[in-house]
C-alpha positions as CSV (number, residue, x, y, z in Angstrom):
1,X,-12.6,-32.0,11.7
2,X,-15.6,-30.7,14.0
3,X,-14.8,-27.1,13.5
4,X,-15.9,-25.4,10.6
5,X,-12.5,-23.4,9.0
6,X,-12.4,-21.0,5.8
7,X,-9.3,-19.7,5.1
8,X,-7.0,-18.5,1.7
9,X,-3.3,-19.0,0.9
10,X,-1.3,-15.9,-0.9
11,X,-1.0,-16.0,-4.5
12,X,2.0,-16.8,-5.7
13,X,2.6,-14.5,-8.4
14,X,1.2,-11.0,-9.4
15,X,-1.0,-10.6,-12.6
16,X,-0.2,-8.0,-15.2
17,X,-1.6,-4.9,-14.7
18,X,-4.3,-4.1,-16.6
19,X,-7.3,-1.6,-17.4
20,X,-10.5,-2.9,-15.2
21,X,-13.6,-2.2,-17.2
22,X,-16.2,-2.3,-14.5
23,X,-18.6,-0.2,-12.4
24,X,-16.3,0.0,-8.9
25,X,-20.0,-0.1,-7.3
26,X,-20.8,-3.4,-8.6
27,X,-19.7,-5.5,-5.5
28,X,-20.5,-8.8,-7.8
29,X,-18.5,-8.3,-10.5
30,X,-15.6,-7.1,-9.1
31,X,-15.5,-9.9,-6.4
32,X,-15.7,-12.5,-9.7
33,X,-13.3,-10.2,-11.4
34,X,-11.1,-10.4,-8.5
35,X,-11.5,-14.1,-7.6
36,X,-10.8,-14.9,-10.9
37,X,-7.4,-13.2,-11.1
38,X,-6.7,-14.9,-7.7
39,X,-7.0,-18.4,-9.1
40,X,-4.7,-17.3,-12.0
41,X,-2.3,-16.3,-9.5
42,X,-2.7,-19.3,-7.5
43,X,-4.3,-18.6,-4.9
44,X,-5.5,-21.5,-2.4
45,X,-9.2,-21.6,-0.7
46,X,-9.9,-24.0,1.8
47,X,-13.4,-24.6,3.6
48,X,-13.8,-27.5,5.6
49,X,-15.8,-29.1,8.9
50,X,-18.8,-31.8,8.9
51,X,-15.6,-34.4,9.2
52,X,-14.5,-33.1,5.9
53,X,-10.9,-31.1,6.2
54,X,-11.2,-29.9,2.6
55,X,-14.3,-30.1,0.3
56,X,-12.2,-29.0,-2.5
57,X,-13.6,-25.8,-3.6
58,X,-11.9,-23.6,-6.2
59,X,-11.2,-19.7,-6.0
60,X,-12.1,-18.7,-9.4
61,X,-16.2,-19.7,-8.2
62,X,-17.0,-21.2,-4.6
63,X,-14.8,-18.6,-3.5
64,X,-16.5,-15.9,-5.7
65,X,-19.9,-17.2,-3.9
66,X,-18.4,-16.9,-0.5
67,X,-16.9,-13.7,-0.7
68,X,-20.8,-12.2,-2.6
69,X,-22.1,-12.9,1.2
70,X,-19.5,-12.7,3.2
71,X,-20.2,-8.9,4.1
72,X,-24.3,-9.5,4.9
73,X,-22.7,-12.7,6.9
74,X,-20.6,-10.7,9.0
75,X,-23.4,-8.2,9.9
76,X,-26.1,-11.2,10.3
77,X,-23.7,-12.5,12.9
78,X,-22.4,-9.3,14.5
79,X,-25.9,-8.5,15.1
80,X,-26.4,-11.5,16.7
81,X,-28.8,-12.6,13.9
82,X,-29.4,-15.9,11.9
83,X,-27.3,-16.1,8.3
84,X,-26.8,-18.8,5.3
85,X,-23.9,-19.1,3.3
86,X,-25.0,-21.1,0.4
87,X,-22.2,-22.9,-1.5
88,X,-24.4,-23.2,-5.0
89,X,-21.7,-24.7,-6.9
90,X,-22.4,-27.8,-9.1
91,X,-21.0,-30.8,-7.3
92,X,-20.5,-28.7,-4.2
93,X,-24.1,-27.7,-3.5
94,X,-23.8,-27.4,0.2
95,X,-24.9,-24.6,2.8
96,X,-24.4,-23.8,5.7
97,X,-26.6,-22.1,8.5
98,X,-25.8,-20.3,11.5
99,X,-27.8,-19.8,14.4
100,X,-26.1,-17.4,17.0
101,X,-27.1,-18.2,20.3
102,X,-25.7,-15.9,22.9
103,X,-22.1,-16.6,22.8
104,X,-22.2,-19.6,20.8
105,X,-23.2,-20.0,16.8
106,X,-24.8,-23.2,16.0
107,X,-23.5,-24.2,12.2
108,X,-25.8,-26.4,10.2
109,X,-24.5,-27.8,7.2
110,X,-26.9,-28.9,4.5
111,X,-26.2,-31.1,1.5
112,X,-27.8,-31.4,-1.8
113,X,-25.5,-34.2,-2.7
114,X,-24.1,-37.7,-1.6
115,X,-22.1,-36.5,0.7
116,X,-23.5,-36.2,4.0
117,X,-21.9,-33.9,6.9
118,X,-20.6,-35.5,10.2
119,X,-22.5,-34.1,12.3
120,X,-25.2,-31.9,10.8
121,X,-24.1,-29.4,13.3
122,X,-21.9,-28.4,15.1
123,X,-21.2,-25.5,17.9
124,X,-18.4,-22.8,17.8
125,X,-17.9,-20.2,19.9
126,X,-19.0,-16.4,18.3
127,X,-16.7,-14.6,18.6
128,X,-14.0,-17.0,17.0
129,X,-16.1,-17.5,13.8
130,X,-16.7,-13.5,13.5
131,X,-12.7,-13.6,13.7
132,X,-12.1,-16.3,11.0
133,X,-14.8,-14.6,8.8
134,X,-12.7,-10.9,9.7
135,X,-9.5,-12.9,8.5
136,X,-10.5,-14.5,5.7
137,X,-12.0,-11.3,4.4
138,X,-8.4,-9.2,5.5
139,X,-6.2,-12.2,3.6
140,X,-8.5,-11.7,0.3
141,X,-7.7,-8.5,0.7
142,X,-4.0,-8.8,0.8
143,X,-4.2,-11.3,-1.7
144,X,-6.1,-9.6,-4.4
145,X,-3.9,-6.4,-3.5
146,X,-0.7,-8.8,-4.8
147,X,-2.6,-11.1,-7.3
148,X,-4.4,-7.6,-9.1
149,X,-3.1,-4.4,-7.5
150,X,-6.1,-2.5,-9.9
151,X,-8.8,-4.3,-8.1
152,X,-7.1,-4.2,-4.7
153,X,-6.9,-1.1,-4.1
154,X,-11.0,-0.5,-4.7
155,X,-13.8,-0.7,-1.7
156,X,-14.1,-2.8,0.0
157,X,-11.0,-4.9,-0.7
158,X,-8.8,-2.1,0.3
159,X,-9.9,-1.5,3.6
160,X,-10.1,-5.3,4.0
161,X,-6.7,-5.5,3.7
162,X,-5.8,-3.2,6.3
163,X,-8.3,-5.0,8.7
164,X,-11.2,-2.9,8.4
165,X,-14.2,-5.3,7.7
């Protein structure tokens, strides 16, 4: 695989409902919060490119770490501007740069491990990376909305849901 992908499967089964004991405004916490009821409702992240389909992340943390930027990400590259989406994980420890060029991004991946990624760059074109960003942000909206209806219907994981990224 060439093409950088990020995408999420549906959970498949809904958490109890429960009382959510943190500050709506804290963007952090609830995206942990939230990532970690959609790995107890088996939810399924994928991220893959650099030759690699899958690099095996998990949902209850790489995806927490991906979902912390992906807002400022989405503006960064909207705008036109450079952006880093820095998988910190242990054992994943990867990150990946883009460099928007007109109607291309140029993605540079970055490895503090073994692994090495095939190429170190590659080329998409804008406005299908802003698109799988937008949809991987709508399905963790419809996810979490399923998985843990308490923190799916709070900012900005409601209007996420309804498209509105």
């Amino acid at each position: 695989m060439v093409m950088v992908n990020l995408s999420l499967d549906p959970p498949s089964k809904t958490s109890a409902p429960r009382a959510l004991d943190l500050d709506p405004e804290d963007y952090p916490s609830l995206v942990m919060e939230a990532c970690e009821s959609l790995a107890e409702a088996g939810c399924r992240f994928r991220i893959g490119g650099f030759w690699q389909d899958d690099w095996g992340l998990d949902v209850g943390y790489d995806l927490s770490a991906v979902i912390e930027q992906l807002p400022d990400l989405l503006a960064a590259l909207r705008a036109g501007e450079k952006a880093e989406l820095d998988m910190y994980a242990q054992g994943v420890e990867r990150s990946l740069f883009f460099d928007p060029r007109g109607n291309v991004v140029v993605i540079r991946c970055f490895s503090r491990t073994s692994w090495m990624p095939i190429p170190g760059e590659v080329e998409q074109e804008r406005f299908e990376v802003v698109a799988m960003l937008e949809n991987l942000a709508q399905a963790f909206g419809k996810a979490i909305a399923i998985a843990d209806p308490t923190i799916g219907k709070l900012r900005p994981f409601d209007r996420w849901r309804k498209g509105i990224v």
